[in-house]
N, CA, C and O atoms as a GROMACS GRO file, in nm:
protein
  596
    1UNK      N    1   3.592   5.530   8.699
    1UNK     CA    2   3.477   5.441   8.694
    1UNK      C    3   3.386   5.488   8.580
    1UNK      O    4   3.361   5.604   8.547
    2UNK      N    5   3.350   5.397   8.539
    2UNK     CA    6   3.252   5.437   8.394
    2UNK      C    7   3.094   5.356   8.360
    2UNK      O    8   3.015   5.344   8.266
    3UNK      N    9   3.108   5.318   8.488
    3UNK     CA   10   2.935   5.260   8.530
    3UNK      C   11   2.850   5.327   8.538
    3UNK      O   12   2.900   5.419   8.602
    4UNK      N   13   2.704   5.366   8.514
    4UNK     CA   14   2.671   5.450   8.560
    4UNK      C   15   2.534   5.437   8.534
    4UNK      O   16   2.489   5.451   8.420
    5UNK      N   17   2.432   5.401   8.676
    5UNK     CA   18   2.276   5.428   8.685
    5UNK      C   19   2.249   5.558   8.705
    5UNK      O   20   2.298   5.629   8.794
    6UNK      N   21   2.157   5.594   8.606
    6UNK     CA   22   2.141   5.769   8.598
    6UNK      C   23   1.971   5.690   8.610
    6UNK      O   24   1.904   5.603   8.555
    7UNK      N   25   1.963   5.820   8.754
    7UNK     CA   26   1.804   5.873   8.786
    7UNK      C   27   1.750   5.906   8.635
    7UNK      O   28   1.826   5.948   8.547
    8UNK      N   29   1.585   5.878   8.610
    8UNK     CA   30   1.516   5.920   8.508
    8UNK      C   31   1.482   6.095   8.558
    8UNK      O   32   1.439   6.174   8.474
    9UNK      N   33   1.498   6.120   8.643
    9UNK     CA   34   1.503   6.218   8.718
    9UNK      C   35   1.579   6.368   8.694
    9UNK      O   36   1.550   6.486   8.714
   10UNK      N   37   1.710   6.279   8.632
   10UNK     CA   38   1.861   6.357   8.583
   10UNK      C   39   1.808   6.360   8.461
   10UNK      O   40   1.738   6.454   8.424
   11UNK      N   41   1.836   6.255   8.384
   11UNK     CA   42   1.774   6.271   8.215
   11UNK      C   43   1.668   6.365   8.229
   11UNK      O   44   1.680   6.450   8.140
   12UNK      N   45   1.585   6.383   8.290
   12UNK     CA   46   1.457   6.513   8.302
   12UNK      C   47   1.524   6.613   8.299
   12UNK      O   48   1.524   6.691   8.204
   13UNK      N   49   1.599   6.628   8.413
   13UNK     CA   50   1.647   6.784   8.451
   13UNK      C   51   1.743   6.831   8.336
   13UNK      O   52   1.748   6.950   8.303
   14UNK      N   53   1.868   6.674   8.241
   14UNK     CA   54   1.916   6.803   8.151
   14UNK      C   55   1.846   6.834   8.020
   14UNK      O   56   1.888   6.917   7.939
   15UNK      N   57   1.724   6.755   8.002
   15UNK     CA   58   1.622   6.822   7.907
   15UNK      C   59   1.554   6.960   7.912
   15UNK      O   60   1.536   7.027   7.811
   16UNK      N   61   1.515   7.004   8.051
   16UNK     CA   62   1.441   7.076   8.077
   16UNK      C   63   1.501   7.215   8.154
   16UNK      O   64   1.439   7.309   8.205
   17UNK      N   65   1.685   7.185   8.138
   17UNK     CA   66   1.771   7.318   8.149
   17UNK      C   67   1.705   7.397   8.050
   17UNK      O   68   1.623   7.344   7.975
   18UNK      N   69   1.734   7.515   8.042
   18UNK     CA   70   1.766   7.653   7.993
   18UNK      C   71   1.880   7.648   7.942
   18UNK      O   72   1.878   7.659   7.820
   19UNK      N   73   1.996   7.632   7.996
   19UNK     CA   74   2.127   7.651   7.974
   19UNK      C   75   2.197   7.541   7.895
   19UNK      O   76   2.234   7.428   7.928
   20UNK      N   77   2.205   7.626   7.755
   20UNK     CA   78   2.264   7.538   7.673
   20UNK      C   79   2.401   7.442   7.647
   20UNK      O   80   2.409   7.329   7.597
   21UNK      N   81   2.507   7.531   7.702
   21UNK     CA   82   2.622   7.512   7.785
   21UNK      C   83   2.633   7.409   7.817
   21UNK      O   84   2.708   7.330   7.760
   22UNK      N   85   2.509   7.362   7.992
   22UNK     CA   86   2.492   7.252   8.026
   22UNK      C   87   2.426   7.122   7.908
   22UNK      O   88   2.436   7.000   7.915
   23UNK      N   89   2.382   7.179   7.839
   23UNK     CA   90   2.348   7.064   7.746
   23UNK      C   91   2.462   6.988   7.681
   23UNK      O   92   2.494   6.870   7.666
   24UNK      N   93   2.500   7.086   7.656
   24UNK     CA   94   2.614   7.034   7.532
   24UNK      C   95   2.726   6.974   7.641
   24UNK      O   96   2.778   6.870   7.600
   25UNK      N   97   2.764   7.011   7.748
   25UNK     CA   98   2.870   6.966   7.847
   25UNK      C   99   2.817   6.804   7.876
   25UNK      O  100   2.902   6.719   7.900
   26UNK      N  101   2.637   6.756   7.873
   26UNK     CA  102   2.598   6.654   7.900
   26UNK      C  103   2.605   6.588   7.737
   26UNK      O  104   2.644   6.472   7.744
   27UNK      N  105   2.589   6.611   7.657
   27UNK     CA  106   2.651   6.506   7.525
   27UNK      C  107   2.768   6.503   7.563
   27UNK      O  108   2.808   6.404   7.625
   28UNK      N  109   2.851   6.609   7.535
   28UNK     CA  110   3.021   6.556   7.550
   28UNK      C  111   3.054   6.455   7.632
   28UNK      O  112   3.128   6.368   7.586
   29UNK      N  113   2.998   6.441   7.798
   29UNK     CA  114   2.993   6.351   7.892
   29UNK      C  115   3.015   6.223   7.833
   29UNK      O  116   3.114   6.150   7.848
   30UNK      N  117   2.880   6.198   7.746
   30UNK     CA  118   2.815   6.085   7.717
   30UNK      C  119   2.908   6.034   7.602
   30UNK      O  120   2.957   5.923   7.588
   31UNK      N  121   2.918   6.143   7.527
   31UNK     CA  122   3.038   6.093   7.397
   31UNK      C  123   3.194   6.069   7.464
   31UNK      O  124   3.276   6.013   7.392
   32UNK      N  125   3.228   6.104   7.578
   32UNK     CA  126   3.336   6.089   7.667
   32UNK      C  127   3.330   5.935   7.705
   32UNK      O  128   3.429   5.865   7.688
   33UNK      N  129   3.204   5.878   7.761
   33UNK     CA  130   3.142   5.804   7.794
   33UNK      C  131   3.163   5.680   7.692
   33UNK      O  132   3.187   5.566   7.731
   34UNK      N  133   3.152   5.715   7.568
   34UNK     CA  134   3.157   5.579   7.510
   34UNK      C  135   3.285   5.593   7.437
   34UNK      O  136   3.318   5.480   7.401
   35UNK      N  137   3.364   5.674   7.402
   35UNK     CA  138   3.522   5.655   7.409
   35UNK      C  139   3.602   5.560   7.507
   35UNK      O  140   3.698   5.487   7.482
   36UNK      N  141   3.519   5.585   7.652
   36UNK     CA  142   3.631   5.524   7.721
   36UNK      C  143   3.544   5.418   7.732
   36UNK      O  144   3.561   5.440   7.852
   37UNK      N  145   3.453   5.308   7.726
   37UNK     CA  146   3.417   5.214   7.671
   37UNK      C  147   3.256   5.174   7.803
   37UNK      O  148   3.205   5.063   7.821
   38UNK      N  149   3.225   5.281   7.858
   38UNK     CA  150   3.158   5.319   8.013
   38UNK      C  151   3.031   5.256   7.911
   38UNK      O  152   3.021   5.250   7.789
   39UNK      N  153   2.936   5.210   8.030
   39UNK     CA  154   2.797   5.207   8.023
   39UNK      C  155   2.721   5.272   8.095
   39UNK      O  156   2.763   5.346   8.184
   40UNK      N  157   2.552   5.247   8.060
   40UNK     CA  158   2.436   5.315   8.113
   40UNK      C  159   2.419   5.181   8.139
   40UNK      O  160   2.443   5.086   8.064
   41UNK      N  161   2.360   5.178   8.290
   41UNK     CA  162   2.333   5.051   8.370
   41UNK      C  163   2.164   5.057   8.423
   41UNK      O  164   2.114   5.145   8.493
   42UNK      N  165   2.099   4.942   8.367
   42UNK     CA  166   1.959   4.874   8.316
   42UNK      C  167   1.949   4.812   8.419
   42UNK      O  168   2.052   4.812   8.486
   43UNK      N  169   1.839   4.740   8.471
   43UNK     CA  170   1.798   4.620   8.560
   43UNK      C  171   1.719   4.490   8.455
   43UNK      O  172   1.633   4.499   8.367
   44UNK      N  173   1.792   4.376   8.512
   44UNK     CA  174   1.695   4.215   8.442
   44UNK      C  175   1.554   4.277   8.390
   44UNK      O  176   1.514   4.281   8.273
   45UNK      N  177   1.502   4.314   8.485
   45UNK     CA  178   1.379   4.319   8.528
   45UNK      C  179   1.317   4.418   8.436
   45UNK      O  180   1.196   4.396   8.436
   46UNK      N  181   1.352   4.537   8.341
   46UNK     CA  182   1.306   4.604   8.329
   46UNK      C  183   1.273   4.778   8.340
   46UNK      O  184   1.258   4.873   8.263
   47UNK      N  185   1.275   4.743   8.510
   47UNK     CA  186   1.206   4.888   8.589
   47UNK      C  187   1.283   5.000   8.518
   47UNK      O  188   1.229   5.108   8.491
   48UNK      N  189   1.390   4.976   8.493
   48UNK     CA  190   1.446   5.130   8.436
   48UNK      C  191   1.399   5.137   8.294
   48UNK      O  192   1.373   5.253   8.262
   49UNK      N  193   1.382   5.065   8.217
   49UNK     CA  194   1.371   5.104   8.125
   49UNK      C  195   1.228   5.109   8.089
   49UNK      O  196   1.180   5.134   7.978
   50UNK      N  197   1.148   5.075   8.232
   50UNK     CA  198   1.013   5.145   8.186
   50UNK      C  199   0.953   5.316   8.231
   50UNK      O  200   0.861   5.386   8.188
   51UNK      N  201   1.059   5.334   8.337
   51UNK     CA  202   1.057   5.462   8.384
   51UNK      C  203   1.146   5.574   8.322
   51UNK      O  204   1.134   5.693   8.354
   52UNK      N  205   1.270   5.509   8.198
   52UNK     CA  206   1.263   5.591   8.131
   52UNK      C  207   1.171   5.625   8.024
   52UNK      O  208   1.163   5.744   7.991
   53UNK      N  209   1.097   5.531   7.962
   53UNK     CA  210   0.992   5.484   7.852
   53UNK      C  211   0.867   5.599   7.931
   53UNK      O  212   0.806   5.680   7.861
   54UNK      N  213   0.851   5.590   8.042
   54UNK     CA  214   0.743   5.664   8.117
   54UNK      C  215   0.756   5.811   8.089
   54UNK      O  216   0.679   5.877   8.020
   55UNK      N  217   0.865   5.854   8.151
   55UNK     CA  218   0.937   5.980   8.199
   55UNK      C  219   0.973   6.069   8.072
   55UNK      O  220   0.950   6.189   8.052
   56UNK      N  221   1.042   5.966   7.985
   56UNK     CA  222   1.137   6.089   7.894
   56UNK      C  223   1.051   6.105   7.736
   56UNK      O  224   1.038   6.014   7.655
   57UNK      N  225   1.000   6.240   7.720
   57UNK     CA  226   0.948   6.221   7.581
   57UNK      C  227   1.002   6.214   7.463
   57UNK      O  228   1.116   6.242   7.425
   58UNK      N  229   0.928   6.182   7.420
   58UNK     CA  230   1.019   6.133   7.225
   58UNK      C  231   1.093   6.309   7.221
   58UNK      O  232   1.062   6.407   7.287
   59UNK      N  233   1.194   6.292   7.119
   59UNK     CA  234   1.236   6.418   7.144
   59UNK      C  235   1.302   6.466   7.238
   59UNK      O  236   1.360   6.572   7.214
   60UNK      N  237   1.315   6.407   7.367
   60UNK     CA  238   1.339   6.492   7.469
   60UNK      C  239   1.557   6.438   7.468
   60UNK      O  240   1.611   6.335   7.430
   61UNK      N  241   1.619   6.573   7.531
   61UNK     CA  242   1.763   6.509   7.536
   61UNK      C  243   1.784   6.377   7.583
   61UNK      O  244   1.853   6.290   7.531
   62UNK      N  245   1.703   6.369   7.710
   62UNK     CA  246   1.732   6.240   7.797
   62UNK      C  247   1.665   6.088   7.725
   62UNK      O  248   1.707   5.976   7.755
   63UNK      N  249   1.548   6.118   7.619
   63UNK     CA  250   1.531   5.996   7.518
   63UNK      C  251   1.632   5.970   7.369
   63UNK      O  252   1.661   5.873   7.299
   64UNK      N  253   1.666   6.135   7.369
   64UNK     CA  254   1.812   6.115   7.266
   64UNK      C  255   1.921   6.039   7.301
   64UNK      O  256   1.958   5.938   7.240
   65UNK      N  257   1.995   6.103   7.437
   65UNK     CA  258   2.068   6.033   7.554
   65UNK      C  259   2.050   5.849   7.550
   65UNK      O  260   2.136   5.771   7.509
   66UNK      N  261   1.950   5.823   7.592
   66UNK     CA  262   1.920   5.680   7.584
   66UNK      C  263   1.961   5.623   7.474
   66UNK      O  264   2.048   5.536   7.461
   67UNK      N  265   1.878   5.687   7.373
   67UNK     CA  266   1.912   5.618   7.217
   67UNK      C  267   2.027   5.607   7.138
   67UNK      O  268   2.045   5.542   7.034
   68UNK      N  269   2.108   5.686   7.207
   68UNK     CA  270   2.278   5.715   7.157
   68UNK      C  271   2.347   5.597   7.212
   68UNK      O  272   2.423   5.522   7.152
   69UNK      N  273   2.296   5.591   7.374
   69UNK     CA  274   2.337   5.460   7.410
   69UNK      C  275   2.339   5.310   7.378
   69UNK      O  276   2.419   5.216   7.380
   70UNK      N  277   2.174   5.341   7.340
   70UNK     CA  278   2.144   5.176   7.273
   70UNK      C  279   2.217   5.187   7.125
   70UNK      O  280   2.271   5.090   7.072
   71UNK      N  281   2.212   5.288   7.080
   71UNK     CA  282   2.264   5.260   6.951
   71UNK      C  283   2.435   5.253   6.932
   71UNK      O  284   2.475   5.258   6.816
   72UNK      N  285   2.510   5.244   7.011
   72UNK     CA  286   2.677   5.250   7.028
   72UNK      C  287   2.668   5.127   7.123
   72UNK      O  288   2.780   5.112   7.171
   73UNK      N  289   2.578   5.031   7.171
   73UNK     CA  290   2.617   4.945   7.277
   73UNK      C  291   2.630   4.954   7.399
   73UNK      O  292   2.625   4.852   7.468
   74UNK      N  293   2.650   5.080   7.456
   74UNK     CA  294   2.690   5.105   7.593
   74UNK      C  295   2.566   5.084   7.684
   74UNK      O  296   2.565   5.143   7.792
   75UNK      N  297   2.469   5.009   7.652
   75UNK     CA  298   2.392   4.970   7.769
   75UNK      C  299   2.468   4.803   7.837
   75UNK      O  300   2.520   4.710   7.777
   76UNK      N  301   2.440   4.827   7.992
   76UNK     CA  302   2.434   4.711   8.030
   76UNK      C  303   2.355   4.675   8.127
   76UNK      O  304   2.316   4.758   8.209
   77UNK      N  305   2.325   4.568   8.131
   77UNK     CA  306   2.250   4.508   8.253
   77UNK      C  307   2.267   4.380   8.397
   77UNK      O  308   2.334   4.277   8.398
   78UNK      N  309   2.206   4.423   8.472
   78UNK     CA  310   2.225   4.397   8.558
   78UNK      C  311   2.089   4.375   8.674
   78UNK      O  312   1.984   4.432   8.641
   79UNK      N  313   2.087   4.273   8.842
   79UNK     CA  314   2.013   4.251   8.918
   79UNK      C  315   1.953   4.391   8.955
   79UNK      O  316   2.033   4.479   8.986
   80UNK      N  317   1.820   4.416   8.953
   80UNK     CA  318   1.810   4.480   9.031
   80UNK      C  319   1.766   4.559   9.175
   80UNK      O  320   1.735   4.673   9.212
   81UNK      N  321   1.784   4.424   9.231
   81UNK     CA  322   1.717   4.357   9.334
   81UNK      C  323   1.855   4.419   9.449
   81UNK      O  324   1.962   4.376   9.404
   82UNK      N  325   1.871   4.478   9.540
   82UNK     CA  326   1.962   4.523   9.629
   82UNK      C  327   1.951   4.360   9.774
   82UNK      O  328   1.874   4.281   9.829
   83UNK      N  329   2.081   4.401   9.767
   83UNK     CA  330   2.122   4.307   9.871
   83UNK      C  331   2.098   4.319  10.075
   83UNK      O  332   2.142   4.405  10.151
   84UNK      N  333   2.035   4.228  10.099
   84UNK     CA  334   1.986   4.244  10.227
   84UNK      C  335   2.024   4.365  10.349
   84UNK      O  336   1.955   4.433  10.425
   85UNK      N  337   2.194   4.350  10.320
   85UNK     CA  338   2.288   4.502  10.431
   85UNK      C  339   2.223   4.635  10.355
   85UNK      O  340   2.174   4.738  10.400
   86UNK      N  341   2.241   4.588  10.227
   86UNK     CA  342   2.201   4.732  10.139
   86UNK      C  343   2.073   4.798  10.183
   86UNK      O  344   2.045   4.912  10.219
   87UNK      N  345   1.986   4.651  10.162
   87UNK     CA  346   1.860   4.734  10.178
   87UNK      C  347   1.809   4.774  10.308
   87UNK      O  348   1.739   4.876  10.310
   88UNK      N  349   1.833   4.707  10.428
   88UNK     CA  350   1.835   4.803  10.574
   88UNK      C  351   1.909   4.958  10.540
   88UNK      O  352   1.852   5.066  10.524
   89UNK      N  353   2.040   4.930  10.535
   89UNK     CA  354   2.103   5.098  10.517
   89UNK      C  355   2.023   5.182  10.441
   89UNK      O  356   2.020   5.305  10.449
   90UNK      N  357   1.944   5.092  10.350
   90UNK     CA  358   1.848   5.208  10.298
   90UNK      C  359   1.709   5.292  10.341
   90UNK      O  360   1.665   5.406  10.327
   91UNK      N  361   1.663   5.142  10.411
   91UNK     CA  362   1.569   5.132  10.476
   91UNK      C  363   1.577   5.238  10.609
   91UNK      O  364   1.474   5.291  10.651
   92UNK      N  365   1.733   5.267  10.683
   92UNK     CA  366   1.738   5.331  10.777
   92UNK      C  367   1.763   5.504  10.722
   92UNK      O  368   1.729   5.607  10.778
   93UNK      N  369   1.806   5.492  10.643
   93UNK     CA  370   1.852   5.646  10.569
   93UNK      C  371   1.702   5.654  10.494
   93UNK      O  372   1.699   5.710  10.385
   94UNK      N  373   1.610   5.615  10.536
   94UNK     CA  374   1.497   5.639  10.408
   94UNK      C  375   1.509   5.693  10.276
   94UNK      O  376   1.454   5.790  10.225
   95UNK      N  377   1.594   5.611  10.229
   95UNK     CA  378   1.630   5.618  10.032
   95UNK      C  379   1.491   5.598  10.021
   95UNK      O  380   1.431   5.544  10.113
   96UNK      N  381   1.419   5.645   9.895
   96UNK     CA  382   1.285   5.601   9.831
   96UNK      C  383   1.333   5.494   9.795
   96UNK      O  384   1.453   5.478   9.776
   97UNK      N  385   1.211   5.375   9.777
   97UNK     CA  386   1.181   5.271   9.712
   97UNK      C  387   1.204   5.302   9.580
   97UNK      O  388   1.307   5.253   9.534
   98UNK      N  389   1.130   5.376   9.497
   98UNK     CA  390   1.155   5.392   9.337
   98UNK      C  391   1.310   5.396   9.289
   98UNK      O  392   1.344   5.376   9.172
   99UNK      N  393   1.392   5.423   9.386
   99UNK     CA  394   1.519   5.484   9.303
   99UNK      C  395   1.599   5.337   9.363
   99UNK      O  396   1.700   5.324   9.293
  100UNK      N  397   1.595   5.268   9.426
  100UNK     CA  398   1.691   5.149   9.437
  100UNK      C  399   1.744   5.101   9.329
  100UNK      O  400   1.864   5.089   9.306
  101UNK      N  401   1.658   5.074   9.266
  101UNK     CA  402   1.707   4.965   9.164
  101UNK      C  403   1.817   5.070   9.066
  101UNK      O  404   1.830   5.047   8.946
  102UNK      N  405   1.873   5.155   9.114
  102UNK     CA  406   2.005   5.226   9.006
  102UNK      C  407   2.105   5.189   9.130
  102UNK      O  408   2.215   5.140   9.104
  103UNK      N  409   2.065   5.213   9.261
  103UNK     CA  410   2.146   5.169   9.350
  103UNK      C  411   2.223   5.020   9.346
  103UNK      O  412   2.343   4.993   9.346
  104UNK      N  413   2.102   4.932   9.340
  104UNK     CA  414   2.097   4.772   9.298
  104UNK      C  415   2.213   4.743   9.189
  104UNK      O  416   2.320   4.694   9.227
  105UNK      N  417   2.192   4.773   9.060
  105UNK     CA  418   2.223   4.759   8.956
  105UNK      C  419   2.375   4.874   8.939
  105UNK      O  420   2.435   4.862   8.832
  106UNK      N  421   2.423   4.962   9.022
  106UNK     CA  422   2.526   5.023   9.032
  106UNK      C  423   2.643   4.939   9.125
  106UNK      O  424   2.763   4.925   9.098
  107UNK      N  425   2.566   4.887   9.248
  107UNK     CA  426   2.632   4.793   9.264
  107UNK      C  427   2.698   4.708   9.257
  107UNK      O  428   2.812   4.689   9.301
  108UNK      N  429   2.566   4.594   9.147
  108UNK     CA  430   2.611   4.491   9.091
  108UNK      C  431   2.770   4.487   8.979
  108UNK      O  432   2.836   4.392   8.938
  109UNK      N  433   2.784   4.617   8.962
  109UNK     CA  434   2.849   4.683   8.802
  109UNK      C  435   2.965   4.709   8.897
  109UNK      O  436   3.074   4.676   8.850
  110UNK      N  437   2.967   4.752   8.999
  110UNK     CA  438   3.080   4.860   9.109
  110UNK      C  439   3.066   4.962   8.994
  110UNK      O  440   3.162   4.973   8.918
  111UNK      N  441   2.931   5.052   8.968
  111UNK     CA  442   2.929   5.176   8.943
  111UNK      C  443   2.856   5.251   8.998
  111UNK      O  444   2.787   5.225   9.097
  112UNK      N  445   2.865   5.361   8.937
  112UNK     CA  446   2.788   5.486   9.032
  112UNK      C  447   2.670   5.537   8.972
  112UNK      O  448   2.642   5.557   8.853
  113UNK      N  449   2.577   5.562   9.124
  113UNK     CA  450   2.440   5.634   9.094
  113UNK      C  451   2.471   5.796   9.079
  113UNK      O  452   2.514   5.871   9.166
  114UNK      N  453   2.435   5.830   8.930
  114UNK     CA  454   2.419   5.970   8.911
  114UNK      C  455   2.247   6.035   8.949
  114UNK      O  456   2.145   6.031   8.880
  115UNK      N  457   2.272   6.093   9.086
  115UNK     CA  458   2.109   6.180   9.087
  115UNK      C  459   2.099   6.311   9.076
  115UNK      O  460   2.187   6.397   9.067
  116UNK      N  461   1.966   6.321   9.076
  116UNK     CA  462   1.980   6.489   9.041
  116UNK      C  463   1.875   6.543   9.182
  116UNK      O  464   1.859   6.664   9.194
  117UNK      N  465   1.832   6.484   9.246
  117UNK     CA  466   1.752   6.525   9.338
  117UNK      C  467   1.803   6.492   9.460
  117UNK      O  468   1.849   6.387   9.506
  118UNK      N  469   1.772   6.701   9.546
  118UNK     CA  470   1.855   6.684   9.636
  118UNK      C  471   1.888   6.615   9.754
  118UNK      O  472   1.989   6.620   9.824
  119UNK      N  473   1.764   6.537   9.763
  119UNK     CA  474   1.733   6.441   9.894
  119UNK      C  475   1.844   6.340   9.845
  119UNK      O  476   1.877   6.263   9.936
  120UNK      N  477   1.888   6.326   9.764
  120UNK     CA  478   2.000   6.172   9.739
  120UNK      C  479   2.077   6.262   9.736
  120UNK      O  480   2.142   6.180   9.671
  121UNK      N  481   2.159   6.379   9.741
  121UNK     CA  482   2.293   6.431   9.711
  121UNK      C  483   2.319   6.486   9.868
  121UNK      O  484   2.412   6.565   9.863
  122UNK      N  485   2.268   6.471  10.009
  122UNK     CA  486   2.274   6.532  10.106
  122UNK      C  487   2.392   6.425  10.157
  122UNK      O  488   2.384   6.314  10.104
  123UNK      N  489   2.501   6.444  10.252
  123UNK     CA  490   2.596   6.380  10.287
  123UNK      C  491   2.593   6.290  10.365
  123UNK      O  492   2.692   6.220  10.385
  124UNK      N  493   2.433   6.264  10.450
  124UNK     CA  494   2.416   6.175  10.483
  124UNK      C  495   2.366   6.017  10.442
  124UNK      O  496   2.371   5.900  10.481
  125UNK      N  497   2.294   6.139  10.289
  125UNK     CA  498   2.235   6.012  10.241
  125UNK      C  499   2.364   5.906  10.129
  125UNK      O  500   2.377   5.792  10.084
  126UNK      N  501   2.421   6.016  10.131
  126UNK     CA  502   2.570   5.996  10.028
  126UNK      C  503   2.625   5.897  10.117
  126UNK      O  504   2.586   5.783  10.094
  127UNK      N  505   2.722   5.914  10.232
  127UNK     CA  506   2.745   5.840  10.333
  127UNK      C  507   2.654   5.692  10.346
  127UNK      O  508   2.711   5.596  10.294
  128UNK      N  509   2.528   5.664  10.407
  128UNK     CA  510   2.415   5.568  10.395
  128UNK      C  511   2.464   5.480  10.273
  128UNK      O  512   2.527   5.378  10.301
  129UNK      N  513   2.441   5.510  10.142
  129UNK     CA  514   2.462   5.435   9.993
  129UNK      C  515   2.610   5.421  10.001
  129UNK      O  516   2.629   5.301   9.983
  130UNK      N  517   2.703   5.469  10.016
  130UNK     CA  518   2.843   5.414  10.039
  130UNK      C  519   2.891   5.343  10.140
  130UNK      O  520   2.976   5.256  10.122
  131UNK      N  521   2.844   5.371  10.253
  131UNK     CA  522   2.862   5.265  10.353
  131UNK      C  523   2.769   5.093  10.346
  131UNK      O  524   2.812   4.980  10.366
  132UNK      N  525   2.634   5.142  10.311
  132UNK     CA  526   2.567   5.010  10.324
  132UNK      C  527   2.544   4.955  10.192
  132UNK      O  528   2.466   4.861  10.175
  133UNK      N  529   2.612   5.013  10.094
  133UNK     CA  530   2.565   4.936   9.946
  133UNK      C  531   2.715   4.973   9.885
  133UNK      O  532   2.710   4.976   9.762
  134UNK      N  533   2.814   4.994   9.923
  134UNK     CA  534   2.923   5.051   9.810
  134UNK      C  535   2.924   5.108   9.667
  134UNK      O  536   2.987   5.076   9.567
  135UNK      N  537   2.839   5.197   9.688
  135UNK     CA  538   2.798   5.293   9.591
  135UNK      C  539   2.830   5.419   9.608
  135UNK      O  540   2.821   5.466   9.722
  136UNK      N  541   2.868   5.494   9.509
  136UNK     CA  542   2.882   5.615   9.497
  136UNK      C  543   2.815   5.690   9.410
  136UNK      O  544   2.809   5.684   9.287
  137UNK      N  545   2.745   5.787   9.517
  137UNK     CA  546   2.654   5.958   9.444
  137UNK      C  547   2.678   6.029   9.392
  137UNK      O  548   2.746   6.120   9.440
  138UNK      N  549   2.648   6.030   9.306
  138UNK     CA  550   2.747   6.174   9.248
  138UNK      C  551   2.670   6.213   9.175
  138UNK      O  552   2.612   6.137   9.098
  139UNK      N  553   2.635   6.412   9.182
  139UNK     CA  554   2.597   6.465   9.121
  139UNK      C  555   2.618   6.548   8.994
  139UNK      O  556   2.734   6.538   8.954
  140UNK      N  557   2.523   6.642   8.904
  140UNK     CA  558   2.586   6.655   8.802
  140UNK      C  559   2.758   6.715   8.764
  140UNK      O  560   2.824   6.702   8.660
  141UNK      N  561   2.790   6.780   8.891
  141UNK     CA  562   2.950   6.821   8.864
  141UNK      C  563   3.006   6.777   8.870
  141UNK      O  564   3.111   6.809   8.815
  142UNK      N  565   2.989   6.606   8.973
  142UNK     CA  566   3.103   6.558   8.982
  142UNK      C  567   3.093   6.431   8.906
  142UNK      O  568   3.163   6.332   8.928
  143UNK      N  569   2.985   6.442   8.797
  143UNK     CA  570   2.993   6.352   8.727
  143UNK      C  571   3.074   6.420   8.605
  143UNK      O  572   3.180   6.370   8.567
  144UNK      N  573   3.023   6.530   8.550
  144UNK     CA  574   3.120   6.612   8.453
  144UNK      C  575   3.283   6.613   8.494
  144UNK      O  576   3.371   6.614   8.408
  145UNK      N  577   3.304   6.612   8.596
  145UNK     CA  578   3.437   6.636   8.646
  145UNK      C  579   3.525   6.498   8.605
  145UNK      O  580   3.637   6.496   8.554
  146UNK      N  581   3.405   6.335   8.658
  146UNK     CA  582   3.446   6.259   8.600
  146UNK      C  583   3.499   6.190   8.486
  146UNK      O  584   3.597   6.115   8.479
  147UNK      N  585   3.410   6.230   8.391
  147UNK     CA  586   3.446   6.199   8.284
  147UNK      C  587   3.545   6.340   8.197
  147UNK      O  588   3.580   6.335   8.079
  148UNK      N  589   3.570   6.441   8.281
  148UNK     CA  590   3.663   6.531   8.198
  148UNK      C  591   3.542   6.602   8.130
  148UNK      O  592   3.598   6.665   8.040
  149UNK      N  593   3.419   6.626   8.123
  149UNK     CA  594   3.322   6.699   8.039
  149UNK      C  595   3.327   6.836   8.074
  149UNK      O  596   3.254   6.917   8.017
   0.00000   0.00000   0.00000
């Protein structure tokens, strides 16, 4: 699968590693990423791309990240409005409100939400987003793992 709503959250965290290693393992990802022809998944609406606009500073990997994307094409978009089953299962697993719309828009794509925060990577909440939205969590290893990075 090569869909992929990434938390503004994640783009933070691989800016603000130490470990260079991990940096460079997250370009390769991304350059992995547009070899095999994958996108970064947007909402109609906006919201992501104002919370990355918010979040990531000029300079920062995760506004480089972005810009690599827009500039090779690999953005796409999509609703980001979650669907009624979805949004109870969410509503019952208390997902935050702010982070749906990667859920929404991962959906819409049948791709996956990459987070970096641990309240979305716990197995229940993993479970919750795959059962009531057919989405899959995946964190930074098993997103590296995915794409071979």
């Amino acid at each position: 699968m090569t869909e992929y709503a990434v938390d503004v959250n994640w783009l933070v965290a691989q800016h603000d590693s130490r470990d260079f290693e991990e940096k460079a393992r997250t370009m390769g990802a991304f350059m992995r990423l547009r070899e095999l022809g994958g996108h970064l998944l947007f909402d109609h609406g906006g919201r992501i791309d104002a919370e990355y606009s918010s979040y990531l500073s000029p300079g920062s990997l995760g506004r480089d990240l972005v810009a690599f994307v827009v500039k090779h094409n690999m953005r796409a978009s999509y609703s980001g409005t979650t669907k009624a089953r979805c949004e109870s299962c969410l509503d019952a697993a208390g997902f935050d409100r702010d982070d749906r719309m990667y859920v929404a828009v991962a959906h819409a794509a049948s791709g996956s939400f990459l987070a970096n925060e641990v309240k979305h990577l716990v197995p229940q909440m993993i479970a919750a987003v795959a059962t009531g939205c057919g989405v899959r969590v995946l964190g930074t290893s098993e997103f590296h793992a995915e794409l071979g990075s």
